[in-house]
N, C-alpha and C positions, 0 to 999 in steps of 0.2 A: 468597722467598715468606714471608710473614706470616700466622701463624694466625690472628690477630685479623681477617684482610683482610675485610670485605666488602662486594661488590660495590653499586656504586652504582646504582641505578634510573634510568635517562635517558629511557627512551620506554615505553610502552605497546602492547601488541600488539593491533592489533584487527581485527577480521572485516571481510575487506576489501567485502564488499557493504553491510554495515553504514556503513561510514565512508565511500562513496557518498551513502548516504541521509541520514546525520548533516549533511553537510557539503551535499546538496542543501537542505535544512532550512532549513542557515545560511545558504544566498546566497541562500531565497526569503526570509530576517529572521525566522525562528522558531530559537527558544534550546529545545534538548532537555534534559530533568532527569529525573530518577526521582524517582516519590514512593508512598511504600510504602501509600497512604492510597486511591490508585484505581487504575483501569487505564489510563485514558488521558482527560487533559482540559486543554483550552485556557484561558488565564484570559486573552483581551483584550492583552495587552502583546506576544504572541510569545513566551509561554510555551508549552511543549509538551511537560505530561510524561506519562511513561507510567510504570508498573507497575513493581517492583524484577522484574527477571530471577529471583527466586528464588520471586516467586507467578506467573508465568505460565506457558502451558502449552509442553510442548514444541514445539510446531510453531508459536509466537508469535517473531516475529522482527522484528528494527527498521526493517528495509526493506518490512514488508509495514505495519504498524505506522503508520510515518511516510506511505507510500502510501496509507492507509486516511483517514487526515485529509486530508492534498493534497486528494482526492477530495469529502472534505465541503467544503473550502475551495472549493475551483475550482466547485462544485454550488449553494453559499451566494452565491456575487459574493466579490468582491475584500476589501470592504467588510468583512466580516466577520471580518478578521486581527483587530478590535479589537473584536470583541465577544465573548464568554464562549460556550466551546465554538459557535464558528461561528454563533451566534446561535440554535442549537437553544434549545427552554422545555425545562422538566425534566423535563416529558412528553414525551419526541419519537419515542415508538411510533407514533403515525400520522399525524408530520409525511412528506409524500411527497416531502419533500426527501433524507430518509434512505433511501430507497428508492432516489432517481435520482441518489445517489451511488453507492451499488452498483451503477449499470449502469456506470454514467461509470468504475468499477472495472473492474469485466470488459472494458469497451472497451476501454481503455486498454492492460490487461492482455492483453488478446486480442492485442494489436498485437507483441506479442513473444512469445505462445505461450505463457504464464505463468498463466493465468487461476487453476488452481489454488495455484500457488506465493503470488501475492501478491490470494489472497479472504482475509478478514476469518476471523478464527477466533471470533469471538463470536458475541451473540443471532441477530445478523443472516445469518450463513450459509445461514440455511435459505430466507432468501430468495433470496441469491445462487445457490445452488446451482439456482436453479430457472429462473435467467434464460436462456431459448434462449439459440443458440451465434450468433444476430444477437441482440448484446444491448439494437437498440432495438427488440425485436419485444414486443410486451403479451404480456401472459401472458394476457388477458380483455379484454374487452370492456367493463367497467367506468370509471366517471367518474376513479377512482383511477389506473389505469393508463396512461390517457390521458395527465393529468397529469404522472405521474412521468416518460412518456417523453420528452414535452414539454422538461419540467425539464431530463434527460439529456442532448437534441438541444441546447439551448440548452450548457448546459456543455460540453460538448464541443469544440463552437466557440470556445467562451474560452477553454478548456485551450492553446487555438494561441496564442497572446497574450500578452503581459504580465501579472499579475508570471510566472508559471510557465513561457512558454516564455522561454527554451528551457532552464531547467533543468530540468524533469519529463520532457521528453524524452533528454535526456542522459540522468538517472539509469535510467531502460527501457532503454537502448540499450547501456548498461555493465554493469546485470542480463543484457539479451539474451547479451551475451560472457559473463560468467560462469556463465551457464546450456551453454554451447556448451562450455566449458571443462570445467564439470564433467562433462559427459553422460561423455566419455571416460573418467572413472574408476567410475563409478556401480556395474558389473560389478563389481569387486570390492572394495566398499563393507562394511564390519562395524562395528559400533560397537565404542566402548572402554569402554563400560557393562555392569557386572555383569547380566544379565534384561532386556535391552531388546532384545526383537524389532521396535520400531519401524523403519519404511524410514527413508530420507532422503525431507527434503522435496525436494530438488531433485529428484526421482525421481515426483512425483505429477502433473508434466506429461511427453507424450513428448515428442523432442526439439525445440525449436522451429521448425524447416524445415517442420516436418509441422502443425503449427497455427495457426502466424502468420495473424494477420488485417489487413488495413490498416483503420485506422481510419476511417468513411464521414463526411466532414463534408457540412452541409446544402449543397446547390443552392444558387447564385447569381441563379440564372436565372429570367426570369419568363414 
């Protein structure tokens, strides 16, 4: 033995749902970075960065994160890998594309009992939060609503397709397992943080036997 000895670095440990969604990312040709400057934004190339770990909030996670854009993507068209943040303008509060990605979320989400796990932890929750549990049901009667559901139905139906299937469905379907995986420990779950009464997140949907949804694509038929 060698005091001097010290050990060499060869791998990196990492969160295995995480390196799901890093590596779903890569085979749809989106490159993940941190940049301490925003929370999360596309610049046209397949760039896709988000936020340093150390300004986001606790219950912000890379799988929900990475899922949250998919959703803009697959709601934008294809098209839009090469345009700046999905082709949002830099007012995009009452673009209703930002809306009928949120549903195309919850859909999606709903399809493996996760809706809570992987909704959006930003401005936009409050809208999510409000989408029925059929998330192409309006909320109103309005010309906006119509729209965005519209928008929704339409993305959906791409979501089955190229470029994203079938990796966004893999990546759900390895979330689903690790969700099933985790339920089994959740009971006696404690953190390793000095004052943190916070739950786990995997703990904010019940088990997903009990809420899966199958995803309804449009009718064929005339």
């Amino acid at each position: 033995m060698e005091a001097s000895y010290e050990r060499p670095i060869e791998a990196r440990y990492i969160d295995p749902l995480e390196l799901v969604w890093l590596a779903t990312a890569k085979r749809l040709g989106l490159t993940v970075r941190r940049n301490p400057d925003i929370f999360s934004a596309t610049d046209g190339t397949g760039l896709l960065e988000l936020g340093p770990r150390k300004d986001l909030d606790p219950d912000d996670a890379v799988a929900q994160m990475v899922f949250h854009e998919l959703c803009h993507w697959v709601t934008n068209g294809a098209e839009t890998l090469h345009e700046r943040d999905w082709g949002f303008p830099l007012d995009g509060l009452s673009d209703p594309r930002e809306l009928a990605g949120l549903r195309v979320q919850a859909a999606l989400a709903d399809s493996i009992g996760l809706r809570s796990f992987l909704g959006p932890t930003g401005f936009f929750r409050q809208y999510y939060d409000r989408i029925p549990s059929a998330p192409l049901q309006p909320l109103d009667d309005s010309k906006l609503e119509a729209r965005v559901v519209a928008l929704a139905t339409d993305a959906l139906d791409r979501a089955q397709g190229p470029p994203w299937a079938p990796h966004l469905q893999q990546a759900l379907a390895a979330t689903e397992r690790f969700k099933h995986t985790v339920d089994r420990f959740l009971g006696d779950y404690q953190t390793d943080l000095d004052r943190d009464d916070l739950p786990s997140l995997w703990a904010q949907d019940p088990p997903t036997a009990s809420r899966r949804q199958p995803i309804k694509r449009r009718s064929t038929s005339t």
